[in-house]
C-alpha positions as CSV (number, residue, x, y, z in Angstrom):
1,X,15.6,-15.2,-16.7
2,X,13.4,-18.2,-16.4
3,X,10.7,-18.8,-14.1
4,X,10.8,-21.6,-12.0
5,X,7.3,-23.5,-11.8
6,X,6.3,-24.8,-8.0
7,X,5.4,-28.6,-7.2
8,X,1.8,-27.9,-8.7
9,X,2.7,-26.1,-11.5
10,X,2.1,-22.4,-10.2
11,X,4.7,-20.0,-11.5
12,X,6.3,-17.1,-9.2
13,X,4.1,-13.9,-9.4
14,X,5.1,-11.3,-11.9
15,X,7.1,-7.8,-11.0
16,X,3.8,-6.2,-11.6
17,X,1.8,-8.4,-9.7
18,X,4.1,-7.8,-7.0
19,X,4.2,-4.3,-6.9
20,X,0.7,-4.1,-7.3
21,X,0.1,-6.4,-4.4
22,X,2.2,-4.2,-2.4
23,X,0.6,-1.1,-3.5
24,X,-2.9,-2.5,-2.4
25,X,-1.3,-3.6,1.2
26,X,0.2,-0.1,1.9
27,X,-2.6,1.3,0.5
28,X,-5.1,-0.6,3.2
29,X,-2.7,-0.1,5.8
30,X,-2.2,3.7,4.8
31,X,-6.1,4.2,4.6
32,X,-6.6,2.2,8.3
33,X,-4.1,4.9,9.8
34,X,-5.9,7.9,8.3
35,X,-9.1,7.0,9.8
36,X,-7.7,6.9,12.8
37,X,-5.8,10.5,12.4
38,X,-8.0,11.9,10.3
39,X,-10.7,11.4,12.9
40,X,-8.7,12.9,15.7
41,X,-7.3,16.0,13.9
42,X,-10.4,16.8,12.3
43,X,-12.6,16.2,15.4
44,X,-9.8,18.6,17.5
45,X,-10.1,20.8,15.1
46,X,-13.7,21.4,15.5
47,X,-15.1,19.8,12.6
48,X,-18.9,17.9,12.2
49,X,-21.6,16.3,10.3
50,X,-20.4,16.3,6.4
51,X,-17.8,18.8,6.9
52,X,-16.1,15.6,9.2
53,X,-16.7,13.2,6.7
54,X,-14.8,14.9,4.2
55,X,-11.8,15.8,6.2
56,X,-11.4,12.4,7.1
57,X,-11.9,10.8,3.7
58,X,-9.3,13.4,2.4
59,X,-7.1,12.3,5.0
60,X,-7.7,8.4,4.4
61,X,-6.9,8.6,0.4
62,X,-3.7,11.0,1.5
63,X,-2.5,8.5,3.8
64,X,-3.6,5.3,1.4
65,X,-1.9,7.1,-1.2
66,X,1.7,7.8,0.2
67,X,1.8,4.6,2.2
68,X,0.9,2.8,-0.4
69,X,3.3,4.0,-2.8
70,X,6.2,3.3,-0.3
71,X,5.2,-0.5,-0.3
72,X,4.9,-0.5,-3.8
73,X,8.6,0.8,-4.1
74,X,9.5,-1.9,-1.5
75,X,7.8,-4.7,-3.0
76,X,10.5,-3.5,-6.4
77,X,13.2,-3.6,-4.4
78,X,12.9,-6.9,-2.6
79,X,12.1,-8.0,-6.0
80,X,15.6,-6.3,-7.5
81,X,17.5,-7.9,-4.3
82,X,16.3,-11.4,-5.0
83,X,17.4,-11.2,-8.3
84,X,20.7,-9.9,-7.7
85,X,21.4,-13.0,-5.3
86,X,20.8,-15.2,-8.3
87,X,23.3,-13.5,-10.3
C-alpha cells in the first residue's frame, strides 16, 4: 500500500509509531488515574511514609500498564479501519 506524502513532504506515521504513540497516551493517562486511586485506597487502608509510596507506585504502573495497553490496541484498530475504507 503506498504512503501518501503531505504538502511538505511528511509521510503518514507508521503502524508502530502509532501504536506506540497510543501506548504512551494510555499509559500517561492510566498512570494519572492511579495516583489518584492509589492514593486514596492506600491512604484508607491505613498505609504511611515508604510503605505509601510503594502502594501507590505499584498502583500507578498497574493502572499505566493496562490502560495503556487498551490504547495501544485501539490505536491498531483505528489503524485496520482506515485501511479497510481504502479497500
Amino acid at each position: 500500500m503506498p504512503v501518501t506524502v503531505g504538502p511538505y513532504g511528511q509521510s503518514q506515521p507508521s503502524c508502530f509509531d502509532r501504536v506506540k504513540m497510543g501506548f504512551m497516551m494510555g499509559f500517561a493517562v492510566g498512570m494519572a488515574a492511579g495516583a489518584l486511586f492509589g492514593t486514596f485506597s492506600c491512604l484508607r487502608i491505613g498505609m504511611r511514609g515508604r510503605e505509601l509510596m510503594g502502594g501507590v507506585g505499584k498502583t500507578m504502573m498497574q493502572s499505566g500498564g493496562t490502560f495503556g495497553t487498551f490504547m495501544a490496541i485501539e490505536a491498531k484498530q483505528q489503524l485496520r479501519m482506515e485501511w479497510h475504507h481504502l479497500i
